[in-house]
C-alpha positions in Angstrom: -56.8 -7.7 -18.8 -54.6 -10.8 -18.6 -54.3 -13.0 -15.0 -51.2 -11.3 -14.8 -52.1 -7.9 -14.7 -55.0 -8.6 -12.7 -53.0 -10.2 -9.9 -50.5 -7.1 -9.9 -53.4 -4.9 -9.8 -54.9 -6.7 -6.0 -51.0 -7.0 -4.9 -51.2 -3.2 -5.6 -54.3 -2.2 -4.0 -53.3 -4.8 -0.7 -50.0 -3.1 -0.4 -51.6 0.5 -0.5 -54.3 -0.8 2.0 -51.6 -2.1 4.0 -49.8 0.9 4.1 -52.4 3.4 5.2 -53.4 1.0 7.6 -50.2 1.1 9.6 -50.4 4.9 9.0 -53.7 5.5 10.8 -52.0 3.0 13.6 -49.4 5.4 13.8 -51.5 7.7 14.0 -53.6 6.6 16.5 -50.8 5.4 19.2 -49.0 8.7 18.8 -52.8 10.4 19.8 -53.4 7.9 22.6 -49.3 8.9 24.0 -50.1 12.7 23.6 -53.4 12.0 25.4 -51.3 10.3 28.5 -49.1 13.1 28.8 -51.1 15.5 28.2 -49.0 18.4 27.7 -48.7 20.5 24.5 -45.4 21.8 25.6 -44.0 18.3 25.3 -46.1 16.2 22.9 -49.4 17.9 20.4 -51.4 15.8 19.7 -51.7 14.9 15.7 -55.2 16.2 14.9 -53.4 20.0 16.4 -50.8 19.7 13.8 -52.8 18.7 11.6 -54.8 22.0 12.2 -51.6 23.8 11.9 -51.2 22.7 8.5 -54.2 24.5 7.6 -53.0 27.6 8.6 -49.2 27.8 8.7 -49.1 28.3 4.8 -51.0 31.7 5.3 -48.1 33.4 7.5 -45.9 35.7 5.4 -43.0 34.5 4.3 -44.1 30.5 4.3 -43.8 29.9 0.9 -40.8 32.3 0.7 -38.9 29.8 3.2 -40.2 26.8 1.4 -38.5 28.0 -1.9 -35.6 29.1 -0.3 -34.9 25.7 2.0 -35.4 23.5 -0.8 -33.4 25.3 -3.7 -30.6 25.6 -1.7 -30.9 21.3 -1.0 -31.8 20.8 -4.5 -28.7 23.0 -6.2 -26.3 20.5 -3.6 -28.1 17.5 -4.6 -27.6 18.1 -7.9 -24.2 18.9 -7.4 -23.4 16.1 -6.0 -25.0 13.4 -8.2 -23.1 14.7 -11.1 -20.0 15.0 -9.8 -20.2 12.1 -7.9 -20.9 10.0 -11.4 -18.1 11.8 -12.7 -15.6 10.9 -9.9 -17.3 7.0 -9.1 -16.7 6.8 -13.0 -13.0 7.9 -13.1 -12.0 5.6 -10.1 -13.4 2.5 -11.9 -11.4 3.1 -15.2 -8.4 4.2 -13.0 -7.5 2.3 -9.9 -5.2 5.2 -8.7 -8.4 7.7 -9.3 -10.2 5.3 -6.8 -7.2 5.5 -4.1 -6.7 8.6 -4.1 -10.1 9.8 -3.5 -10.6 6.6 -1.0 -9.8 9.2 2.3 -11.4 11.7 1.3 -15.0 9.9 0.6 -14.1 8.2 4.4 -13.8 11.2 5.9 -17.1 13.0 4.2 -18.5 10.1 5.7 -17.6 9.8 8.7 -17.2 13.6 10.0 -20.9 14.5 11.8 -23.0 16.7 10.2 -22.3 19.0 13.1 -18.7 19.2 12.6 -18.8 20.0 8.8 -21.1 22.9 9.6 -19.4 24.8 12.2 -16.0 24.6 9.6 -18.3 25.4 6.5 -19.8 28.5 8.0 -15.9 30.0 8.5 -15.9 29.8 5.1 -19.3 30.7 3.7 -22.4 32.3 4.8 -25.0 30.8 6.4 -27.3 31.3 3.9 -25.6 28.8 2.0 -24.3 26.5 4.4 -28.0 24.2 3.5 -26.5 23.6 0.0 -22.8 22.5 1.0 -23.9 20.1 3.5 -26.2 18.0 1.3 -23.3 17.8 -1.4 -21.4 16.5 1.1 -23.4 14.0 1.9 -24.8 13.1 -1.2 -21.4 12.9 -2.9 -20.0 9.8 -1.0 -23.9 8.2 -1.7 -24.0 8.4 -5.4 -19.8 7.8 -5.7 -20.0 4.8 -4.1 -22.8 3.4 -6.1 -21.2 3.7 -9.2 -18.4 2.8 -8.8 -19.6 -0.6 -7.3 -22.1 -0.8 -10.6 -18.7 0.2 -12.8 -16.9 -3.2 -10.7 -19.8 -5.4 -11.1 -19.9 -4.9 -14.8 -18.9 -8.1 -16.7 -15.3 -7.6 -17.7 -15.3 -10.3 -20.0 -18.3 -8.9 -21.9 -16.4 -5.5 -22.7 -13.5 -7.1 -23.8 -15.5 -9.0 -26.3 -17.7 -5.7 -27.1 -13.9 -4.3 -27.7 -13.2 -7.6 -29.8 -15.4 -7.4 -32.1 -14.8 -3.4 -32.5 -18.3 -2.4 -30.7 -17.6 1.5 -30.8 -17.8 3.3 -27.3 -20.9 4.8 -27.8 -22.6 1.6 -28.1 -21.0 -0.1 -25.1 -21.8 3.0 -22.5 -25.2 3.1 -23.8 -26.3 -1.1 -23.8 -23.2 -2.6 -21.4 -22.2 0.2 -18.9 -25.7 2.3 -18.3 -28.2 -1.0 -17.5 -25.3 -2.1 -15.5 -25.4 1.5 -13.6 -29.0 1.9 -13.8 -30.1 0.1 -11.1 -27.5 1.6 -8.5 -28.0 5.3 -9.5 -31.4 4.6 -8.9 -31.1 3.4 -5.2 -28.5 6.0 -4.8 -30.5 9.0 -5.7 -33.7 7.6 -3.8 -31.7 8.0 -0.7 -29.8 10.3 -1.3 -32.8 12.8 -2.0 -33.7 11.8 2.2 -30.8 12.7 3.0 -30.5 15.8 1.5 -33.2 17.3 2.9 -32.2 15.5 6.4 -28.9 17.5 6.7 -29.9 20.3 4.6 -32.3 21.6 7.0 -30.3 20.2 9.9 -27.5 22.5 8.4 -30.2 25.2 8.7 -31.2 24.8 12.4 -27.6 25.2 12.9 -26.5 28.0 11.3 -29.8 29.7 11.3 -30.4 31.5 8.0 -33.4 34.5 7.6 -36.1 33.1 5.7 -35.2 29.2 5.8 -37.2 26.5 7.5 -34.3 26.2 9.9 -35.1 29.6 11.4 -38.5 28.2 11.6 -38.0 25.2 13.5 -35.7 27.0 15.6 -38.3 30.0 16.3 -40.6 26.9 16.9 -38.2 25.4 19.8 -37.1 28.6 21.3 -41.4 29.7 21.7 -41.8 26.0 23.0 -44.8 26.2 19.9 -45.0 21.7 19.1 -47.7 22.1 16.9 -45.3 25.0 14.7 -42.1 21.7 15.4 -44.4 18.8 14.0 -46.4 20.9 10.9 -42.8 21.9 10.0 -41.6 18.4 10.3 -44.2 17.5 8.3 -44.0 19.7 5.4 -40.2 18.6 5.3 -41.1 15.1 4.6 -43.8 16.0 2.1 -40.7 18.4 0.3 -38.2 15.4 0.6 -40.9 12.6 -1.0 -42.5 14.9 -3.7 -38.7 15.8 -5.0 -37.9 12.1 -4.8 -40.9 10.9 -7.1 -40.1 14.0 -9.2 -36.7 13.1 -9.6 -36.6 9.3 -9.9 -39.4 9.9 -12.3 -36.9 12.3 -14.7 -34.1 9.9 -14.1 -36.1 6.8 -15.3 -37.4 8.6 -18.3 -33.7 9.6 -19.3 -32.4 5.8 -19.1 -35.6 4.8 -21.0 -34.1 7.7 -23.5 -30.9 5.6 -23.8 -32.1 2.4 -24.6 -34.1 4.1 -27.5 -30.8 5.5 -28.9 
C-alpha cells in the first residue's frame, strides 16, 4: 500500500469519525432539549423514536406505504432527469430552445410547492399528485445543470473535433459527456433530496390511502411525536439509500462511455 493510499485511508477513517461524532452531539442536545420540556406532545425524546423504529415496520400496511410513497417519487424523478437532459440539451444547441423554455423553468421554480399542489390535484388524483410534484421540481434542477455543462464546454475544441472530421459519436462520448458528467452528478444528488422533500410534502397535502403522507398526517392529527420523528426518519433513510443507489448506477454508465 503506497503513502498515498495510506494517507487517503486515515483522511477516510477521520472524516467518518468526525461525522458520527457530530451525530451523537446531535443526538445528545436534541435528548437534553426533550429532557427540558419534557413533554411528548411537543418534543420525544430520540431514544422513543428510536423505539418506534423497532416496531412501526410490524403495523399492516408499513411496507405497503413505503413502496407506494417512494415509487410514485422515483417514476417523477426519473421523469424528470431525462427529460430535463433532453430539454437542457436542446437549449444549448438552439439559443431560441433555451428562450423559450426560460419562463417556464422560472416559474416551476419559483411557484411554492403548495401552490402547484392544490392546481395539480384539479387535474389528477391524489394518489398521483407525489409523482407530479417531484418532476416539477426535479426538472428545473437537472435542466439547468446541463445546460450550464453544454455552455462551459470548450467551443474551440469542438470546432477543431469538427475540423478534423471527428464523427459525432466520438465528440458526445470524449468532449460533451466528461464535460456533463460532473453537473449531472451534482444535479441528481440533489435532486434525489428534493424529490423525496416535496414528494411526501405533496402527500401530507393531498392525503393519499396508503402513502407516508397519510401517515404523518394520522401522526399530527393523534398528536403521536414518536409516529412524526420514526416517519421522518425512515424518509431520510428512503431519500439517502436511493441517492447512493442511483449516483452509483449513474457513475457506472459514464465509466461505460469512456470504455466505448
Amino acid at each position: 500500500m503506497t503513502s498515498t493510499m495510506k494517507a487517503n485511508k486515515n483522511k477516510s477513517k477521520k472524516t467518518f469519525l468526525a461525522k458520527t461524532a457530530a451525530v451523537l452531539l446531535a443526538l445528545a442536545v436534541w435528548q437534553a432539549v426533550a429532557m427540558l420540556i419534557d413533554s411528548e406532545l411537543i418534543l420525544v425524546t430520540p431514544i422513543e423514536v428510536i423505539k418506534r423504529l423497532f416496531t412501526v415496520w410490524r403495523e399492516p400496511g408499513f411496507f405497503a406505504s413505503i413502496a407506494f410513497t417512494s415509487s410514485k417519487i422515483i417514476l417523477g424523478f426519473l421523469a424528470a432527469f431525462f427529460i430535463g437532459i433532453g430539454l437542457g440539451a436542446l437549449a444549448g444547441r438552439f439559443r431560441v430552445a433555451e428562450i423559450l423554455l426560460w419562463p417556464w423553468m422560472l416559474t416551476v421554480k419559483s411557484v411554492p410547492i403548495a401552490s402547484f399542489v392544490l392546481i395539480i390535484l384539479l387535474f389528477v388524483s391524489s394518489a398521483d399528485i407525489s409523482a407530479f410534484i417531484s418532476f416539477l421540481i426535479v426538472l428545473p434542477i437537472i435542466y439547468t445543470n446541463v445546460l450550464s455543462a453544454i455552455k462551459s464546454t470548450d467551443s474551440k475544441l469542438l470546432e477543431a473535433a469538427k475540423l478534423f472530421g471527428t464523427p459525432a459519436k466520438y465528440r458526445l462520448l470524449y468532449i460533451s459527456l466528461p464535460q456533463i458528467k460532473p453537473y449531472l452528478i451534482s444535479a441528481s444528488s440533489v435532486g434525489c433530496g428534493l424529490a423525496f422533500k416535496a414528494g411526501v410534502a405533496a402527500e401530507l397535502i393531498g392525503i393519499p390511502t396508503g402513502s407516508i403522507g397519510e401517515a404523518l398526517y394520522n401522526a399530527k392529527i393523534y398528536l403521536n411525536s414518536a409516529d412524526l420523528f420514526a416517519w421522518t426518519v425512515i424518509i431520510i433513510l428512503m431519500s439517502v439509500l436511493f441517492e447512493k443507489l442511483f449516483i452509483f448506477l449513474l457513475r457506472l454508465v459514464f465509466a461505460g462511455t469512456e470504455k466505448l
